[in-house]
C-alpha positions as CSV (number, residue, x, y, z in Angstrom):
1,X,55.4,-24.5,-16.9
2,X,56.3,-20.8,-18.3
3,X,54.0,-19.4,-15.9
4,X,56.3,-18.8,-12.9
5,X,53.6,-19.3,-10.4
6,X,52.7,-22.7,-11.5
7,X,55.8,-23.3,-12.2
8,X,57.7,-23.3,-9.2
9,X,54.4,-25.0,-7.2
10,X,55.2,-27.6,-9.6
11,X,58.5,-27.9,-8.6
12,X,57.7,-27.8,-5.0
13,X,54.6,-31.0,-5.6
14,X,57.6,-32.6,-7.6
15,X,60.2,-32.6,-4.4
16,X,57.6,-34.3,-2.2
17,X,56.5,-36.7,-4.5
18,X,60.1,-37.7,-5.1
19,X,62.5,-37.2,-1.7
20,X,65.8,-37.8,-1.8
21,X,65.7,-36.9,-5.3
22,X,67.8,-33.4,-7.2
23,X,64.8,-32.2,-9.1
24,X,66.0,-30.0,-12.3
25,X,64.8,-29.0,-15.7
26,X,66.6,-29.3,-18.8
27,X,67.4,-26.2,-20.7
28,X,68.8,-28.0,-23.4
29,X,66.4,-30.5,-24.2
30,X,66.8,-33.7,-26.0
31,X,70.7,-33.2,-25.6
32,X,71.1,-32.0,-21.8
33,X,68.9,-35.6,-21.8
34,X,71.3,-37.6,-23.4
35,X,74.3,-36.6,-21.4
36,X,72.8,-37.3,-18.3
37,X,73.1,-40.9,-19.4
38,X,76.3,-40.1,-20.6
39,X,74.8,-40.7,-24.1
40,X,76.4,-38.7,-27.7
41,X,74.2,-37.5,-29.8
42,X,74.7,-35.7,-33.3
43,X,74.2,-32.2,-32.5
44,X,72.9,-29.7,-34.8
45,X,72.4,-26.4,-33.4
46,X,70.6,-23.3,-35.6
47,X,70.7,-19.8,-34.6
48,X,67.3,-18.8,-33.1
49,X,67.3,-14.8,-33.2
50,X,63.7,-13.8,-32.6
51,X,62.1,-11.1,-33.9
52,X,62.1,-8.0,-31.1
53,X,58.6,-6.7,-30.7
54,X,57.1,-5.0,-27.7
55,X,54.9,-6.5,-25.8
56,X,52.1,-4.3,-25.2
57,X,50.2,-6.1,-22.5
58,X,52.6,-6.9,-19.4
59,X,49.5,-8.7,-17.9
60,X,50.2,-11.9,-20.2
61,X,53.5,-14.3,-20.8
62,X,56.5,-11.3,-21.7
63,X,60.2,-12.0,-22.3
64,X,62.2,-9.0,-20.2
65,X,64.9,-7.3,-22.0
66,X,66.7,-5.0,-19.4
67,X,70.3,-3.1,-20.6
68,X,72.1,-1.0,-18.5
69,X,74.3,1.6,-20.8
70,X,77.5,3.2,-20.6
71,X,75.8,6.4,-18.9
72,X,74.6,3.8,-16.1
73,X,70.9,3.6,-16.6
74,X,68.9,1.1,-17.0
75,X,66.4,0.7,-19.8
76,X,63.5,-2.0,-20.1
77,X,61.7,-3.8,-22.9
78,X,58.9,-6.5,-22.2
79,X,59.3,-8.5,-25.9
80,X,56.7,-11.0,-27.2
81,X,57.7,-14.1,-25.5
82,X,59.3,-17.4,-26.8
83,X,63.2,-17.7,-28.5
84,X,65.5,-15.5,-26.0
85,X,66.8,-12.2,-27.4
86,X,70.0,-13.4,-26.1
87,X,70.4,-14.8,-29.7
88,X,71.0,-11.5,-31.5
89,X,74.6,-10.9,-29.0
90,X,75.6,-7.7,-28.4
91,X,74.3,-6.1,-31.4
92,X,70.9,-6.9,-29.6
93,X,71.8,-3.4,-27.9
94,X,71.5,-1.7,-31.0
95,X,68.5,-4.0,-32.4
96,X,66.1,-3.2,-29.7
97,X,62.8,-1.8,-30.6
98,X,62.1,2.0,-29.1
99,X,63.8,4.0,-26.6
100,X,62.9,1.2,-23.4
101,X,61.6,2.8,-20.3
102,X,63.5,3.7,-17.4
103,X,60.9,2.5,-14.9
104,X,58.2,-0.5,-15.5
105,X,55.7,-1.9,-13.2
106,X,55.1,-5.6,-15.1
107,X,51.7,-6.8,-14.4
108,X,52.9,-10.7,-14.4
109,X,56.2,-12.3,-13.5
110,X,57.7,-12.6,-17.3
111,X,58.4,-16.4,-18.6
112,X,61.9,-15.5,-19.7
113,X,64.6,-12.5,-19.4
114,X,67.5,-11.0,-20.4
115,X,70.2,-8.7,-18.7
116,X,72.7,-7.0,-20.2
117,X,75.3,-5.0,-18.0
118,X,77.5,-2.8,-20.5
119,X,80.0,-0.7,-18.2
120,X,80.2,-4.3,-16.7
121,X,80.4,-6.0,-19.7
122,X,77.9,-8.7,-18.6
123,X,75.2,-10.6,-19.6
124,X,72.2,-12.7,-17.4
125,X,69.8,-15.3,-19.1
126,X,67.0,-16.9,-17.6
127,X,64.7,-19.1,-19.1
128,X,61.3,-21.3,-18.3
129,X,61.5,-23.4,-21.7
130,X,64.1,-25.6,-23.5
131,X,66.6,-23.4,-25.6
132,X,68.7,-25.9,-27.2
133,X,71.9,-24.9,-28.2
134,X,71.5,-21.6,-26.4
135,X,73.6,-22.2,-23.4
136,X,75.8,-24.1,-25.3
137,X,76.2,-20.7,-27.7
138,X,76.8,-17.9,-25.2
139,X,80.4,-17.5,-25.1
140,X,80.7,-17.9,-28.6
141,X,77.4,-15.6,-28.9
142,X,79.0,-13.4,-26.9
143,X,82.7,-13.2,-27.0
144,X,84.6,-10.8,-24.4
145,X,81.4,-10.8,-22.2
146,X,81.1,-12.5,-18.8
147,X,78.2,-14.8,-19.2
148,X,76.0,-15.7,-16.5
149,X,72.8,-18.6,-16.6
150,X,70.2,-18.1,-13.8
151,X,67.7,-21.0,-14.6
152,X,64.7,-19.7,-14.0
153,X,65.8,-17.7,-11.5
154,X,64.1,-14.3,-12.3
155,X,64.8,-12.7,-8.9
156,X,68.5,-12.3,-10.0
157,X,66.6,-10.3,-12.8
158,X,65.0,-7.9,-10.9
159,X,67.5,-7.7,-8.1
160,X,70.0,-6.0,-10.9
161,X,67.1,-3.7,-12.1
162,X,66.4,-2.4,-8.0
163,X,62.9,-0.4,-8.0
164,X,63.3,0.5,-11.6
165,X,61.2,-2.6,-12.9
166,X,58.9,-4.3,-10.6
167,X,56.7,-7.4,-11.0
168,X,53.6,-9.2,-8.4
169,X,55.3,-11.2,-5.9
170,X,55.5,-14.9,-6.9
171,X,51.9,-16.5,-5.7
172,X,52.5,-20.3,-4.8
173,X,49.0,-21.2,-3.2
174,X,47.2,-19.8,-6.3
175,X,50.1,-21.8,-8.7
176,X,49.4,-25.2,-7.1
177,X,45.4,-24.9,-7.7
178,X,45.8,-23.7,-11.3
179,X,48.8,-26.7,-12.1
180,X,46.4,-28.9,-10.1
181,X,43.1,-28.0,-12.2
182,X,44.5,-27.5,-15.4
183,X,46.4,-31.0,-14.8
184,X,43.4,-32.8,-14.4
185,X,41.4,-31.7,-17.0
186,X,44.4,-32.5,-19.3
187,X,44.9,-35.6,-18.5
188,X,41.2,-36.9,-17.7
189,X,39.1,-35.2,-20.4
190,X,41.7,-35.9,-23.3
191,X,42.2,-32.4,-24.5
192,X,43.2,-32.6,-28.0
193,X,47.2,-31.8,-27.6
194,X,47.0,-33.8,-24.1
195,X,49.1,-37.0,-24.7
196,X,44.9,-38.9,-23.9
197,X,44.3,-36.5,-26.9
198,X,47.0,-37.6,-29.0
199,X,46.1,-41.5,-28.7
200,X,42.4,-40.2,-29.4
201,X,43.0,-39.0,-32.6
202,X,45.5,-41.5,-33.5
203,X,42.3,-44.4,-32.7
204,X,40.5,-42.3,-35.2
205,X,43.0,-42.6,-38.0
206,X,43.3,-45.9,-37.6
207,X,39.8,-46.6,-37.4
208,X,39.2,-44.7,-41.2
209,X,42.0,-46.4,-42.4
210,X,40.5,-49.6,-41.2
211,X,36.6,-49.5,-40.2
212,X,36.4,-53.2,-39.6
213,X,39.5,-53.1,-37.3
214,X,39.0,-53.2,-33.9
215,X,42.7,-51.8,-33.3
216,X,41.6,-48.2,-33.0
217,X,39.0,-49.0,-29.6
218,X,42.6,-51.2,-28.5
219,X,44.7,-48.3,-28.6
220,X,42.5,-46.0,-27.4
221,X,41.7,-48.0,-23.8
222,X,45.4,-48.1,-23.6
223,X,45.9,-44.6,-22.9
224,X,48.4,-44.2,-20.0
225,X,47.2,-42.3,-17.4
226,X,47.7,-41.9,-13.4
227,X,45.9,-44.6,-11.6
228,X,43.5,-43.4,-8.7
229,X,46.3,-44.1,-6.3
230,X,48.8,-41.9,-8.2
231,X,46.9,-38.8,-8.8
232,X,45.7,-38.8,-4.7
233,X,49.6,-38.8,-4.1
234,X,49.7,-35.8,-6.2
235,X,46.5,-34.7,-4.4
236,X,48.4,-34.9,-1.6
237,X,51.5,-33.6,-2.5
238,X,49.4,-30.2,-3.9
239,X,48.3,-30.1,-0.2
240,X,51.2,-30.1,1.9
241,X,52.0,-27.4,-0.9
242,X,49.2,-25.0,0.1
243,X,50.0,-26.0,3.8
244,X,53.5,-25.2,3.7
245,X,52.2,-21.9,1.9
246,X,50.0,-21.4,4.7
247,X,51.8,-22.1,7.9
248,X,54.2,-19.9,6.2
């Protein structure tokens, strides 16, 4: 779900398959969960400054580091992708490897980005992964500054940098048939960090620990998957997708 293109299919399959229903995803992970239910949870946040190295290869998942200075220009980094540079505050200005460029052409939509505005005083974070604590952080992260979170929206991104960084247009019909492939083989041939790969290994353990037990062929014929029924719903759902697309 960090590649934008499957991504956003994703979200698209996910509407259809539940209407009437505010699909969202949860930046902050197991605690953005818990007060949705309106649950407390003990809440231990840790800094999560990642190291700031250059990308060389825009073609894979990036994280887009875009500041605009006090003379007005903007400068661009593509970072190796995962924590958000956001982290590091303003003396991420300071910490950022290289000059930047002043034009970039980025050969896939990046999986994560930050913005900073400094005549503005500004900042703009967009994610595709859980951050927790991050959101949670920003003012305090960045005191003075007007924060603003974008989801994964990385069109306010790029709308801010104008034609000085450019990305490929977001590809929905090629998202949905990559989600759609990649989903079935995860969930039907039990790759090994699938959850059907998880149970696997777990029937293994328990079969060493116990060759005479029968407990490890138990757990592994009750993996939980989609029955026939469910996955030609999301068949279907990947189809009006790709017709939507289409007619479009």
């Amino acid at each position: 779900m960090s590649t934008m293109n499957e991504r956003r299919a994703m979200f698209e399959a996910l509407t259809i398959l539940w209407p009437g229903y505010s699909i969202s995803w949860m930046y902050d992970g197991t605690a953005e969960l818990a007060a949705s239910v309106n649950a407390s949870i003990p809440l231990h946040d840790s800094l999560s400054r990642p190291e700031l190295v250059v990308a060389e290869d825009t073609t894979k998942l990036h994280h887009l580091v875009t500041v605009i200075g006090q003379d007005g220009r903007l400068r661009a980094w593509p970072l190796h992708w995962g924590s958000s540079a956001a982290w590091h505050g303003p003396d991420l200005i300071d910490k950022l490897p290289s000059a930047g460029q002043h034009v970039m052409k980025l050969g896939i939509l990046p999986e994560s980005g930050v913005h900073v505005d400094v005549p503005g005083k500004s900042l703009g974070v967009w994610l595709t992964t859980p951050s927790p604590g991050l959101l949670r952080s920003l003012p305090q992260l960045w005191p003075g500054w007007r924060v603003q979170m974008w989801g994964d929206r990385y069109e306010e991104h790029l709308l801010r940098c104008g034609p000085s960084v450019t990305a490929p247009e977001l590809d929905i019909t090629s998202g949905v048939a990559e989600a759609e492939s990649w989903l079935r083989q995860r969930i039907f041939q039990s790759f090994q960090d699938s959850p059907a790969g998880h149970v696997a290994s777990l029937a293994r353990m328990l079969g060493a620990m116990e060759p005479d037990s029968e407990a490890d062929w138990s757990v592994a014929q009750n993996t939980e998957r989609p029955d026939a029924g469910e996955w030609v719903q999301f068949e279907a759902a990947c189809g009006q997708v790709r017709s939507g697309r289409a007619a479009a």
